[in-house]
C-alpha positions in Angstrom: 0.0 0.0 0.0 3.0 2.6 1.0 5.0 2.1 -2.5 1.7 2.5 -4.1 1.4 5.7 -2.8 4.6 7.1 -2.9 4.5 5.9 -6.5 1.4 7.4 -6.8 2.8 10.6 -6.1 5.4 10.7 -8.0 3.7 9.8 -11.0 1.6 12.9 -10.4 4.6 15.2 -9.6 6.4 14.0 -13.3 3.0 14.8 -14.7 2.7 18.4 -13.5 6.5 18.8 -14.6 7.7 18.4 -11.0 11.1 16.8 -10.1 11.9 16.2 -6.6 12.1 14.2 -3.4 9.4 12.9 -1.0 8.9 11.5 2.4 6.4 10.4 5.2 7.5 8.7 8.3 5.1 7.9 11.5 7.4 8.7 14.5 6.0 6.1 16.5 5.5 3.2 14.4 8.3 3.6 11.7 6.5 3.1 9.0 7.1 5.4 5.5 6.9 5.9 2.4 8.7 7.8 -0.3 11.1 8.6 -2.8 14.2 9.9 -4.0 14.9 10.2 0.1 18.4 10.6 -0.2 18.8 13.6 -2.9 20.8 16.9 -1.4 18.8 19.8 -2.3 19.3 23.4 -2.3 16.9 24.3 0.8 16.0 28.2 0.3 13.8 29.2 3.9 13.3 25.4 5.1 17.0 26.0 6.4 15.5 28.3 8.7 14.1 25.2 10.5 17.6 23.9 11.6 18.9 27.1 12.2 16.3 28.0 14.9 17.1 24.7 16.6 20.4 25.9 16.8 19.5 29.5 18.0 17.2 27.8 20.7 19.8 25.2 21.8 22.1 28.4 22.6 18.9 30.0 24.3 18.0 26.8 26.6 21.8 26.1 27.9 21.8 29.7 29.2 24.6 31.6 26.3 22.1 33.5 24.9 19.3 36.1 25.8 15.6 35.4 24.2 14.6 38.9 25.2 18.1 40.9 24.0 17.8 43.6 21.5 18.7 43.1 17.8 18.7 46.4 15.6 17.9 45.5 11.9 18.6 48.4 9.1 16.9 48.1 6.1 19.9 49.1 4.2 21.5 46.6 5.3 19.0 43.5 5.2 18.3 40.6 3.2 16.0 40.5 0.0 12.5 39.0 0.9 8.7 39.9 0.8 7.8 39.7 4.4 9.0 40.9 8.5 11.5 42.5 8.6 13.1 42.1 4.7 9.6 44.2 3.9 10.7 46.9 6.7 11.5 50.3 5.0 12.5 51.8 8.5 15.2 50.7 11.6 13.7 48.1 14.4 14.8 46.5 17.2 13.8 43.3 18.2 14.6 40.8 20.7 16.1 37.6 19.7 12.6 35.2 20.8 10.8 37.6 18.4 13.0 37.5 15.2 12.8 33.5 15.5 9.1 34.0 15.6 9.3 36.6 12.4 11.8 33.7 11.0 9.4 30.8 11.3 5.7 32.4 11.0 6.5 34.6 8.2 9.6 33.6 6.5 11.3 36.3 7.4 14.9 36.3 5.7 16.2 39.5 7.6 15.0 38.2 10.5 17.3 34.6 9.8 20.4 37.1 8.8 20.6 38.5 11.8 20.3 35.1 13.6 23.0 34.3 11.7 24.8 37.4 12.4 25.1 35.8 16.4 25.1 32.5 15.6 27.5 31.9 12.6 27.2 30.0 9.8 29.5 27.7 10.6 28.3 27.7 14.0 25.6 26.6 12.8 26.9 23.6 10.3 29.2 22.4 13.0 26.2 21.9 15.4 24.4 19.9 12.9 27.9 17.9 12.5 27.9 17.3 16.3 23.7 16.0 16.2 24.7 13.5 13.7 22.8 15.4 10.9 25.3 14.7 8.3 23.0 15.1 5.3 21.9 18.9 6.4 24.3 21.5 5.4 24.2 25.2 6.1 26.3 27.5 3.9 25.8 31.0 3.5 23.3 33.6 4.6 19.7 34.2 3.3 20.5 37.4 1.2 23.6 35.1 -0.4 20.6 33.3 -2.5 19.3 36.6 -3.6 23.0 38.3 -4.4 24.1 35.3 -6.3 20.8 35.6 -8.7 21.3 39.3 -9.1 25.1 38.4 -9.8 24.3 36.0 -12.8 20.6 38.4 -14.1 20.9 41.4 -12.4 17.4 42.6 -11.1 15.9 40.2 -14.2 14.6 37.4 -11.6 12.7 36.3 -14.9 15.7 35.5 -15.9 17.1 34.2 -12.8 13.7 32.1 -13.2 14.7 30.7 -16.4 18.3 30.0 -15.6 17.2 28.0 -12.9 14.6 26.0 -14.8 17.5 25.1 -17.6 20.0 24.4 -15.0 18.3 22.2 -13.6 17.8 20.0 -17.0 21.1 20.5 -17.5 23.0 20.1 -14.2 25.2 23.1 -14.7 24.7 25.6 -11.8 24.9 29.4 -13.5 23.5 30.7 -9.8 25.8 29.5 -7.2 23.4 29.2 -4.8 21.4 26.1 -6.4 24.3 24.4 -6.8 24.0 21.6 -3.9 28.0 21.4 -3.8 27.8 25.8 -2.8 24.0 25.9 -1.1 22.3 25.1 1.9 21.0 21.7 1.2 19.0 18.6 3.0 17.8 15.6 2.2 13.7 14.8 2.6 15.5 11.9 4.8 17.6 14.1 6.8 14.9 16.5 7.2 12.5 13.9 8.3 14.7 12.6 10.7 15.5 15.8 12.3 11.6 16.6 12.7 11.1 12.9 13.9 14.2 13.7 16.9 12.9 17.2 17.3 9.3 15.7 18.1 10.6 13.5 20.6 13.2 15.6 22.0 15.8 13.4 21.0 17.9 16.2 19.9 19.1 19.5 22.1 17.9 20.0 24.9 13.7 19.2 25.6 13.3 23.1 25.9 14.7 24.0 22.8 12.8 21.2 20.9 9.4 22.3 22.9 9.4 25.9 21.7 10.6 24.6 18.1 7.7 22.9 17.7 5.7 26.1 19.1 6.4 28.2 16.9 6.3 25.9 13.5 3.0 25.7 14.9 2.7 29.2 14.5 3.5 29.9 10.7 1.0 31.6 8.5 1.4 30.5 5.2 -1.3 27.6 4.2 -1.0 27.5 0.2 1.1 23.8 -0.2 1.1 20.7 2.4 -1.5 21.7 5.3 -4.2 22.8 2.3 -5.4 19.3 2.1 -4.9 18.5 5.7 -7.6 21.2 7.6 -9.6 19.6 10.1 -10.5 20.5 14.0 -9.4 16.8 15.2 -5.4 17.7 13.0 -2.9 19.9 14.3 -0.3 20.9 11.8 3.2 22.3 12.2 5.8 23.1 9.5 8.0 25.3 7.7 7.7 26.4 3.3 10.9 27.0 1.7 10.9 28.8 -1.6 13.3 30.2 -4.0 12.3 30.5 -8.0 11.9 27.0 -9.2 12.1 25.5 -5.5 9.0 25.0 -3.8 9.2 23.4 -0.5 7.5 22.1 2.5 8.4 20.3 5.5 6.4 19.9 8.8 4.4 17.3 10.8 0.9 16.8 11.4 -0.5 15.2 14.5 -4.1 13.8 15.3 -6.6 13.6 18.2 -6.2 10.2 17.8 -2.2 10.0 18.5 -0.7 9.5 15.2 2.2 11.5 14.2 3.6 11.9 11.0 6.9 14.0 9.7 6.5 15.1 6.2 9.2 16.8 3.7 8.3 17.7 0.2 10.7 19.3 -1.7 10.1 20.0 -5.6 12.1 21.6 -8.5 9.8 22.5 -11.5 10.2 22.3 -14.7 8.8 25.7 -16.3 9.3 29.2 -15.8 6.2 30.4 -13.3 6.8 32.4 -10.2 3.2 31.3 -9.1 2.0 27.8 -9.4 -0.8 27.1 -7.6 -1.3 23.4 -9.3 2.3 22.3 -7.9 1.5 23.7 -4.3 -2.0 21.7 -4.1 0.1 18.5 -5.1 2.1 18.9 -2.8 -1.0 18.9 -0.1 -2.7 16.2 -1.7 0.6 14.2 -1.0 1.0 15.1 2.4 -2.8 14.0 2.8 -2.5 10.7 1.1 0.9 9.8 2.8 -0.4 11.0 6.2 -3.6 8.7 5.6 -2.1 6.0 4.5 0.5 5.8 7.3 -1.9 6.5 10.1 -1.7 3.3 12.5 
């Protein structure tokens, strides 16, 4: 029944002119389903996931301060279309807040200046030290956007298109979707991180508790929770997107106990800034996988 779903799935991802990687996992009985588990992919905002973990490991062993004062300047800030990358005038906020702008909103500025305390290879070396071998962290949020305006200036059209062919090709004209140069994951690692996180098998429990807080928290309802609305079905999760990346990763729990993980992460095949057909696939996935797994 799994492989006929995950093949399922993937039938109707190569039909929409979808490439990319797909897994389901119930934390407590094991069982999955999926494909192309073990691909490294460029990550775009679902690397914001890892990073918080990282941030709120720092928080809960006492070295940093939730409530201490970050100043953002929009001249200086990261590309993006929401918090504090949409800001066009100087904030301050503390350090709990900006990982709430991070994972409710997306926030890229928000992740920068994360970043900007916790270093990036801070950050990659924690991952090393979890055992998360298959999740890298590489550069900062705005590096995705700089290295597209570097190869099409302010032509993300381009950028779109370069992406798309790239991608056919395997040449990398944008650094930053080359998995050798970008933040990349695996819908395995990822699942396996959520699956730890979940049952605070990773940190420490306070830093896992207020992870899965505020994934809980995030606005944005357009790909894997669409098909997955329901009073008796809690949903938590994290979008990552980045021209022809569309992501999703989360996990959805029931009244009745079950647990799933989830990570979809997609590469599409045409040149569309918006497509709405690709982000309902992805929710009809999540909603097969997550009924078919349910014990």
């Amino acid at each position: 029944m799994s492989t006929e779903v995950a093949d399922g799935i993937a039938r109707e991802w190569e039909a929409l002119g979808v490439r990319g990687s797909f897994l389901a996992r119930n934390i407590d009985t094991g069982q999955e389903l999926g494909f192309a588990v073990d691909v490294p992919v460029p990550l775009a905002s679902v690397v914001k996931v890892p990073l918080a973990l990282v941030v709120l490991d720092r928080i809960s062993a006492g070295e940093l301060d939730p409530a201490r004062p970050v100043s953002y300047l929009p001249s200086a800030g990261s590309a993006g279309p929401t918090g504090l990358a949409a800001f066009r005038h100087p904030a301050t906020l503390a350090v709990g807040d900006l990982l709430l702008m991070m994972l409710s909103v997306s926030d890229n500025a928000a992740a920068d200046l994360l970043l900007g305390l916790v270093p990036v290879p801070e950050v990659d070396e924690r991952l090393r030290s979890w055992d998360c071998p298959d999740l890298r962290v590489r550069h900062r949020l705005h590096h995705m956007y700089a290295c597209a305006a570097g190869a099409c200036g302010d032509d993300f059209s381009l950028a779109l298109e370069l992406a798309v062919r790239d991608a056919r090709t395997g040449r990398h004209t944008i650094e930053t979707l080359d998995p050798a140069h970008a933040s990349t994951g695996t819908a395995g690692a990822l699942v396996s991180l959520l699956e730890r996180v979940w049952r605070d098998e990773i940190s420490r429990p306070a830093a896992t508790a207020e992870l899965r807080r505020l994934m809980g928290l995030q606005v944005f309802a357009h790909r894997m929770v669409s098909e997955l609305r329901a009073d008796s079905l809690r949903y938590s999760g994290k979008t990552g997107s980045f021209l022809h990346l569309r992501h999703e990763i989360g996990v959805v729990e029931a009244d009745s106990g079950d647990r799933v993980a989830l990570a979809a992460l997609t590469r599409a095949d045409r040149r569309a800034s918006l497509a709405p057909d690709i982000d309902l696939a992805i929710g009809v996935a999540a909603r097969r996988a997550f009924e078919a797994l349910r014990s």
